[in-house]
C-alpha positions as CSV (number, residue, x, y, z in Angstrom):
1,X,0.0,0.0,0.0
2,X,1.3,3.3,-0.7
3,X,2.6,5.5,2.6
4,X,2.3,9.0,2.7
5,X,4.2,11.5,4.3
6,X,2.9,13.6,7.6
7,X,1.7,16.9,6.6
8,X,4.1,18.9,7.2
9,X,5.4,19.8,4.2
10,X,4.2,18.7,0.4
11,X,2.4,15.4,0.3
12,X,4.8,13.1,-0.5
13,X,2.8,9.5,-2.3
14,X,5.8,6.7,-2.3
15,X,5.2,3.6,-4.1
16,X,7.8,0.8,-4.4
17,X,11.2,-0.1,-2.6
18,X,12.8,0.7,0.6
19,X,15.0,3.0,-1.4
20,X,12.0,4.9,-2.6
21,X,10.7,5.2,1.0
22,X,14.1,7.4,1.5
23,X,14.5,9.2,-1.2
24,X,11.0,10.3,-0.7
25,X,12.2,12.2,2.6
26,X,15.0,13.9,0.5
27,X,12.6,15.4,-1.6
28,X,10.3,16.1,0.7
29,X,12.3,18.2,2.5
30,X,13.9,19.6,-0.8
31,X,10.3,20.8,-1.5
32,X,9.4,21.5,1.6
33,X,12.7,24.2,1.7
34,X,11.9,25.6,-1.6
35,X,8.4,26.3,-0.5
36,X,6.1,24.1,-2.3
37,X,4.0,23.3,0.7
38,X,0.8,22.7,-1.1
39,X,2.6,20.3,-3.7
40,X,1.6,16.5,-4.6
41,X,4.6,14.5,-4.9
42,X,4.2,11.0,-6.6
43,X,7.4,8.5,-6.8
44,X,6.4,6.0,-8.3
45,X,7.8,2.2,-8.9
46,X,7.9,0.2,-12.2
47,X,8.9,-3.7,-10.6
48,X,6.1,-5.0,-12.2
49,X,2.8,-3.6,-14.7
50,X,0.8,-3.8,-12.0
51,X,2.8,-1.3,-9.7
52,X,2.8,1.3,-13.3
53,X,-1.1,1.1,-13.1
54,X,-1.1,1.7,-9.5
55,X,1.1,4.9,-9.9
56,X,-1.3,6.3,-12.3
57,X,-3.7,5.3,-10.0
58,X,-2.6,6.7,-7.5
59,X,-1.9,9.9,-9.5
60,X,-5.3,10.2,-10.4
61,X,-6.6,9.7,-6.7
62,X,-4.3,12.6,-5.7
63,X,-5.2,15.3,-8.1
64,X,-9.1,14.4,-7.1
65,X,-8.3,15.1,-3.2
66,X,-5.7,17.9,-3.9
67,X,-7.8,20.1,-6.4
68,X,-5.1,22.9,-7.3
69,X,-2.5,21.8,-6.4
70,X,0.8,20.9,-8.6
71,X,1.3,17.2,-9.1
72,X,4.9,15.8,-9.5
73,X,5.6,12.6,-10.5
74,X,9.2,11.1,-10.2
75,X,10.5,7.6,-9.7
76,X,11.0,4.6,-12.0
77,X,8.1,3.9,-13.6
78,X,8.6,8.2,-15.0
79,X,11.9,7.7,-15.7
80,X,11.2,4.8,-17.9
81,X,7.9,6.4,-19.6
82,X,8.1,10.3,-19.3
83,X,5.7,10.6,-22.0
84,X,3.3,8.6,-20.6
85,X,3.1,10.7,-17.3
86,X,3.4,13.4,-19.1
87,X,0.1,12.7,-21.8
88,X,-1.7,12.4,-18.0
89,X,-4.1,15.5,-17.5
90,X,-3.7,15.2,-13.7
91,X,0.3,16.0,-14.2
92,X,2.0,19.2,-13.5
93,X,5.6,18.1,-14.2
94,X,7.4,14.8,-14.9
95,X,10.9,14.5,-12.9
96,X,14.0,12.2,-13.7
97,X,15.5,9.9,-10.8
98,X,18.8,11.7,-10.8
99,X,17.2,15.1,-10.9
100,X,14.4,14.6,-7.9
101,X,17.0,13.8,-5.5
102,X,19.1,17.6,-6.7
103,X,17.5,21.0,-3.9
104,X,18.1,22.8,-7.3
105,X,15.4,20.4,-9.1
106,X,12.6,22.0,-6.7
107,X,13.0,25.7,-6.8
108,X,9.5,26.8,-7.3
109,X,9.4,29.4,-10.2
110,X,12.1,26.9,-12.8
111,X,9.8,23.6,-11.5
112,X,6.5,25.0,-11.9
113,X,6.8,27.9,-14.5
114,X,7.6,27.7,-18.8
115,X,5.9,25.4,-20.5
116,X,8.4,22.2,-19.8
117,X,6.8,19.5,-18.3
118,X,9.2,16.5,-18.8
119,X,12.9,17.2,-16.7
120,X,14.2,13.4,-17.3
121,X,18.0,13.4,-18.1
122,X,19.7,10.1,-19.8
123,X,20.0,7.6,-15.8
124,X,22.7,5.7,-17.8
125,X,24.9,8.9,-18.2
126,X,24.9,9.4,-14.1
127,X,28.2,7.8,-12.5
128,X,27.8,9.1,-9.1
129,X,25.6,9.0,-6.2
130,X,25.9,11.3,-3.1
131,X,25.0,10.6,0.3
132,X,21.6,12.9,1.5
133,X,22.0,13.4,5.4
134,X,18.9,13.5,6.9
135,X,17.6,13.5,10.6
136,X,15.5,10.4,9.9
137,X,12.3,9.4,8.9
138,X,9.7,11.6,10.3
139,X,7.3,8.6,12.3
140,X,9.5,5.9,12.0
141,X,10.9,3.6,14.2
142,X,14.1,3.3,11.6
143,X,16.0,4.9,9.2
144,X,17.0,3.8,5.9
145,X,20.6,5.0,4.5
146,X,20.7,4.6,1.0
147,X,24.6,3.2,0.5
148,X,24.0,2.4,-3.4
149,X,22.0,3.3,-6.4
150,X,21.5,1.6,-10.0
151,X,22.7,-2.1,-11.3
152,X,24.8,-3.5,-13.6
153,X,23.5,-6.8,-13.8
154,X,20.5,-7.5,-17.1
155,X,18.2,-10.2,-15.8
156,X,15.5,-10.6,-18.4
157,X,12.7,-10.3,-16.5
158,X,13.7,-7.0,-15.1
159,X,13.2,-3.2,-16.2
160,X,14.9,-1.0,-13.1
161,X,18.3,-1.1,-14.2
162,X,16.8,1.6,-17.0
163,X,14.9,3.4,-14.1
164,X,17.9,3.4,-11.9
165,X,21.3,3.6,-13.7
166,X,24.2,1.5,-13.7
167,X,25.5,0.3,-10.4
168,X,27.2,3.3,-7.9
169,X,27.9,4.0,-4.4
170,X,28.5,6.2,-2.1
171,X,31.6,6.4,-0.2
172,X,32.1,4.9,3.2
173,X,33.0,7.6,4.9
174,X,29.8,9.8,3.7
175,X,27.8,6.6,4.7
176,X,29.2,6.6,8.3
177,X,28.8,10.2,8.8
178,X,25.0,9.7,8.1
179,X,24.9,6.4,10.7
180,X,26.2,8.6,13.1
181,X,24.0,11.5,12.5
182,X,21.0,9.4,13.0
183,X,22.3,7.7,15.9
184,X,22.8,11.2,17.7
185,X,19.2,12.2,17.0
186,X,17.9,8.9,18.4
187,X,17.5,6.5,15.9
188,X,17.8,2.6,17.3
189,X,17.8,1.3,14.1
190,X,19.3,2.2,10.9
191,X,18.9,0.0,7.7
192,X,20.9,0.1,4.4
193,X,19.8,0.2,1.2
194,X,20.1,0.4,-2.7
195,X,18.8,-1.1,-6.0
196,X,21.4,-4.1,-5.8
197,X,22.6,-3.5,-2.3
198,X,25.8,-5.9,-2.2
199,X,27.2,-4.3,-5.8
200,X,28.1,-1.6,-2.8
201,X,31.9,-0.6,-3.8
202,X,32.7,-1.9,-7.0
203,X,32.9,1.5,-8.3
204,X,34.7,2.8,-5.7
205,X,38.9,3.0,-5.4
206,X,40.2,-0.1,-4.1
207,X,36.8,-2.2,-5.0
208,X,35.6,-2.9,-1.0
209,X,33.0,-5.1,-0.7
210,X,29.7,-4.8,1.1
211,X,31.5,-6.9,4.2
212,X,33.8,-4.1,4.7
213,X,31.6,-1.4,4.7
214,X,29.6,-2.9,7.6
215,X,32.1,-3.7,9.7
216,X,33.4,-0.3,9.4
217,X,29.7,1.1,10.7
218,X,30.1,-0.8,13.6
219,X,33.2,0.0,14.4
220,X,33.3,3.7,14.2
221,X,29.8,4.2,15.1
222,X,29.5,2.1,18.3
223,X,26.4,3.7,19.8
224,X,24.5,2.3,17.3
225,X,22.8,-0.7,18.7
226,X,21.2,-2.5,15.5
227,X,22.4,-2.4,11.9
228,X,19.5,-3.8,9.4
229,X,20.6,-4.8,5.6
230,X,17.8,-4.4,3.3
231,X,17.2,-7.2,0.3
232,X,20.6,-8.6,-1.4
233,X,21.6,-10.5,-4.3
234,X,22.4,-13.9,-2.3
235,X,25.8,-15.2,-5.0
236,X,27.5,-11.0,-3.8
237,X,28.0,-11.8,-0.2
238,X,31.4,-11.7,0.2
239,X,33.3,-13.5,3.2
240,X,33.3,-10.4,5.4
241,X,29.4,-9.5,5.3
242,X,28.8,-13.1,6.0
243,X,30.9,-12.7,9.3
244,X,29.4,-9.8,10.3
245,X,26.1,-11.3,10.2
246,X,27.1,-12.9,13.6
247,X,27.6,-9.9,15.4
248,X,24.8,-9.4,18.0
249,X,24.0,-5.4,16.9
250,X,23.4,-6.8,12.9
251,X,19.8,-7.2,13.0
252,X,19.3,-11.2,12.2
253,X,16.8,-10.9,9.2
254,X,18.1,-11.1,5.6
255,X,15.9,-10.8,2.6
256,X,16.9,-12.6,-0.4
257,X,16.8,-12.3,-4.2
258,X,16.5,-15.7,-4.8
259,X,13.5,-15.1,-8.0
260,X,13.3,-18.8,-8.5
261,X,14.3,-22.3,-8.0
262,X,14.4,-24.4,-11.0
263,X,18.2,-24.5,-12.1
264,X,16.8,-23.7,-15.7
265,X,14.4,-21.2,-14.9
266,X,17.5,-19.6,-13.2
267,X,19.6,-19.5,-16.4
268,X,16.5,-17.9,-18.7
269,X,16.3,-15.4,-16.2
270,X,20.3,-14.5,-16.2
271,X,20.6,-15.1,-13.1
272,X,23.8,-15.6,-11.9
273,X,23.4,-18.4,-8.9
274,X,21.7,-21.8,-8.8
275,X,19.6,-23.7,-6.9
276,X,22.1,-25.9,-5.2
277,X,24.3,-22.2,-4.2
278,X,21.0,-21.1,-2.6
279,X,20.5,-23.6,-0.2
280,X,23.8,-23.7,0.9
281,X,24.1,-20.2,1.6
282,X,21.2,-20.4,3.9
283,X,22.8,-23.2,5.7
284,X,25.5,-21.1,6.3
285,X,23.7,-18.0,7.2
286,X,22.1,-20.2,9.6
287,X,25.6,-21.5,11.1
288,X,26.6,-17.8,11.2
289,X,23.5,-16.7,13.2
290,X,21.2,-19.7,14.3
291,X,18.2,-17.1,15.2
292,X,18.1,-15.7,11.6
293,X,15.2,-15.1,9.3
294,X,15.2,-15.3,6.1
295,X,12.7,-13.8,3.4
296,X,13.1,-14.0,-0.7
297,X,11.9,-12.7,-3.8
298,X,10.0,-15.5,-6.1
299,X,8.4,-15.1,-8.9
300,X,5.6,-17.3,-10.2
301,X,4.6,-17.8,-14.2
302,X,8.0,-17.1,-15.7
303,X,8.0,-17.7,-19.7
304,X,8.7,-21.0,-20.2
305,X,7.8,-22.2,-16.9
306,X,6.6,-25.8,-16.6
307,X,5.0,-27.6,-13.4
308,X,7.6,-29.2,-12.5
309,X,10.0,-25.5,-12.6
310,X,7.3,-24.6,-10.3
311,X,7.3,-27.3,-7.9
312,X,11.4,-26.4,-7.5
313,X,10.4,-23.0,-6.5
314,X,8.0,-24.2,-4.0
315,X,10.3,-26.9,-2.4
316,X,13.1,-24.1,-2.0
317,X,10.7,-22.5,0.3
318,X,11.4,-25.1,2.7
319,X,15.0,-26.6,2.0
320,X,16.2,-22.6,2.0
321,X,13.6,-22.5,5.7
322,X,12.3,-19.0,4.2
323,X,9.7,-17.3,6.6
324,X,8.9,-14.4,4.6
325,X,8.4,-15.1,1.1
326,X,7.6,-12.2,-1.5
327,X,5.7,-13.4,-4.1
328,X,5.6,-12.2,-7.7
329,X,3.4,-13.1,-10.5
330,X,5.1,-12.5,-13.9
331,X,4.0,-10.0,-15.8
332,X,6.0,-9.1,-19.1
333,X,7.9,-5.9,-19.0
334,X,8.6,-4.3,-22.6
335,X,12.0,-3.9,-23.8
336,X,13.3,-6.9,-21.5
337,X,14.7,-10.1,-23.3
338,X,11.9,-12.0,-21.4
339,X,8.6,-10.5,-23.2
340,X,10.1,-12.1,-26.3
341,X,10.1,-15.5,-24.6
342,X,6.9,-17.6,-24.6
343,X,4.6,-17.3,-22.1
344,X,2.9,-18.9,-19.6
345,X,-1.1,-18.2,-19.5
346,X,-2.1,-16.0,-17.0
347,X,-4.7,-17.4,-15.3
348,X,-1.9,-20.1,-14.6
349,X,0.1,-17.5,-13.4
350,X,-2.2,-16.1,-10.7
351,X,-3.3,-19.8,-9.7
352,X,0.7,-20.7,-9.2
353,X,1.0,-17.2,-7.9
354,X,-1.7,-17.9,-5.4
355,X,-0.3,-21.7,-4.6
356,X,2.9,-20.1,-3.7
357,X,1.4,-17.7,-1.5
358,X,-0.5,-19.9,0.3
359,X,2.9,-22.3,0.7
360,X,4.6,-19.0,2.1
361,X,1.8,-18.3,4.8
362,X,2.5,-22.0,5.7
363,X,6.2,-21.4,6.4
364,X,5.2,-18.1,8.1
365,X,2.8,-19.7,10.8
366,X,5.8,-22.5,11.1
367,X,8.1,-19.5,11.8
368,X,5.6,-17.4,14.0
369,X,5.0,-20.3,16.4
370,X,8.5,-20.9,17.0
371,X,8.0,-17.8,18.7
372,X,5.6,-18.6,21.1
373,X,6.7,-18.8,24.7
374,X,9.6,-16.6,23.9
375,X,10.4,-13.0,26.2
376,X,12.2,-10.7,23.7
377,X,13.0,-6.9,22.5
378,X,10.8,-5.3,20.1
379,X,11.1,-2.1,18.4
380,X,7.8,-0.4,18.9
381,X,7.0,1.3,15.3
382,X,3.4,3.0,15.7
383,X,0.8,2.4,17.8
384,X,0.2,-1.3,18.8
385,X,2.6,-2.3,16.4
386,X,6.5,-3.6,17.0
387,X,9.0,-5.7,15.2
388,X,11.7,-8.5,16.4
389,X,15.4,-7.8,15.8
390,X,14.0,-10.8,13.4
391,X,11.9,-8.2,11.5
392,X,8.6,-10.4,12.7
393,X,5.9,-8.5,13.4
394,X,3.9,-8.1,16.7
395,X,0.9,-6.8,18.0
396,X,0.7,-5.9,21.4
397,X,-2.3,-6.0,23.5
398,X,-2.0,-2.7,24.7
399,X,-0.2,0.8,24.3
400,X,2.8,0.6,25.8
401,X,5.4,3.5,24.6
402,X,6.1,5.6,21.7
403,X,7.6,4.9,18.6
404,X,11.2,4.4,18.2
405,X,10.7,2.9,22.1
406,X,12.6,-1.2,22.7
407,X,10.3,-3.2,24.8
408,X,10.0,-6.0,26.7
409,X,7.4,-8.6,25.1
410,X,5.9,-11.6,26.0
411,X,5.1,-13.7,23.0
412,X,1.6,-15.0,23.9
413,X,-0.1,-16.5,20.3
414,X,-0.1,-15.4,16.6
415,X,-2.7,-15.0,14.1
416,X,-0.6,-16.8,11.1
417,X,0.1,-13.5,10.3
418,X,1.8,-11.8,13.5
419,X,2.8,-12.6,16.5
420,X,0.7,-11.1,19.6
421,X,2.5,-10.4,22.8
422,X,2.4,-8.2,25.9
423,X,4.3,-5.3,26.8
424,X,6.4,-6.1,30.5
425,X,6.9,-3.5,32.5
């Protein structure tokens, strides 16, 4: 579901990613500075057809509750399209990914005046990304550092490396100085993120790895009391990341781009890991950090997909012991090598879709009742609602702090969807 920012400030509509979720603040306050108070800001996400429609969607819902006011739409699915944001009535401008993150971009009398409603540079001509320093997330529990933009890899099925830009990062030392800024203004929890998070410092002199940037965070910023890393590409964790993953402040959750797990399915995607390297990793994730969770990415109906490539992806589930499983139906993307490749019908895409789903909620309630019994911390995020260092959700019986608070929780049931617990004094 789309979030929207508090009031203070434009109205900022954030589909998509983590990394969307942050870069949505930076322009927020961008606008906010330049003085476009009364603005609609849309960022929108182009992962699958379904998440263009509900940008335009969501477009049209904002210019009906915001007569007047200037709609901005920025994010993937208008860097990919322009023109088709632009051809929307409801639109006031359409803005590039590099240029919405730029204080210049939102200067009121250049954004909103002349007769230029398109601002979308070339993304594959960007070759930098620079750290944004930011307080934190206005009502959030955490805050998301963005450590990397763009990819370099071409999976078939996919269309954000032309939203995003080849891969690039941003330097350690600008990523520690934004840890630490958040940790002074009160942050428990920071997460990292980017488009293809564990590309982090091949760009960079030297070539560090992901590993190394990490440990470095929790080195020099020792008041920080719990790291999070966001969804990664499970064949780029290098050696050091892995060993950081047993250090009590890294939050033990990792969310993995697994996409599939039929060995062929794999290789028509371009991915570059198979089954076999999947389940291993998890084994040693798992000898790393016995408490960890694990979630993936999995797409159901890919072209070419037979029964039997879908029973693999359903078995991984539980030879990979995934909790929190992401499930995407296929939907064909244009310009990617897999719209060319024969399809699979959709309504067998939504009723494998729907199998897998129902497979994940499975391994969910397996995970939630593990739970039960157990006293632990929880990061209280709003109201009744709190997370595990695990990233599993809880519901609490009663109001017990404010957000950003660490409780003390009894783990009393679940719902197959969330654990319930009490607050202990």
């Amino acid at each position: 579901m789309p979030e929207t920012a508090p009031p203070s400030g434009p109205t900022v509509i954030t589909l998509g990613c983590r990394l969307n979720t942050y870069e949505s603040e930076v322009m927020r306050r961008h606008a906010r500075d330049a003085g476009l108070g009364d603005a609609v800001i849309v960022n929108t996400c182009a992962v699958t057809s379904e998440a263009v429609r509900g940008a335009r969607q969501a477009i049209r819902r904002a210019a009906k509750e915001n007569p007047g006011a200037p709609i901005l739409v920025t994010g993937c699915a208008a860097q990919i399209d322009p023109g088709a944001f632009a051809a929307m009535p409801e639109v006031t401008r359409v803005i590039g990914n590099h240029e919405k993150m730029q204080a210049e971009t939102w200067a009121p009398l250049d954004l909103l005046g002349g007769a230029e409603k398109v601002r979308v540079n070339d993304i594959m001509g960007v070759r930098e990304t620079a750290a944004h320093l930011i307080d934190g997330m206005d009502g959030r529990a955490r805050a998301y550092v963005q450590v990397q933009n763009g990819c370099d890899h071409r999976c078939t099925f996919c269309i954000i490396p032309y939203g995003r830009g080849n891969s690039r990062s941003v330097p350690a030392g600008e990523v520690v100085a934004q840890v630490r800024r958040l940790v002074e203004t009160g942050h428990y929890e920071v997460v990292l993120t980017g488009v293809d998070l564990t590309s982090w410092g091949a760009d960079l002199p030297g070539a560090p790895q992901l590993g190394n940037l990490v440990q470095r965070i929790l080195k020099l910023v020792p008041e920080l009391r719990q790291l999070r890393i966001s969804s990664i590409d499970a064949i780029e964790m290098d050696e050091a990341l892995i060993a950081a993953l047993g250090e009590a402040r890294v939050a033990p959750y990792l969310h993995l781009s697994l996409q599939h797990g039929d060995d062929l399915i794999l290789k028509r995607m371009k991915r570059r890991h198979g089954r076999d390297q999947a389940i291993q990793l998890t084994e040693r994730l798992r000898a790393v950090r016995p408490d960890i969770a694990l979630g993936a990415d999995i797409i159901a109906g890919f072209p070419t997909e037979t029964e039997a490539h879908f029973e693999s992806s359903v078995k991984l589930v539980e030879e990979c012991g995934l909790s929190f499983l992401h499930v995407f139906p296929y939907s064909p993307r244009p310009g990617t090598p897999a719209a060319k490749m024969p399809q699979v019908a959709k309504p067998l895409i939504k009723e494998r879709a729907a199998r897998l789903r129902a497979f994940g909620e499975a391994a969910l309630a397996r995970h939630l009742e593990r739970h039960v019994g157990e006293t632990r911390t929880a990061l209280l995020e709003r109201g009744l609602a709190a997370r595990l260092p695990d990233f599993t959700p809880v519901r609490l019986t009663s109001l017990a702090g404010e957000c950003g608070q660490v409780l003390p929780v009894r783990i009393t049931g679940h719902d197959g969807k969330q654990l319930l617990g009490t607050h202990l004094p």
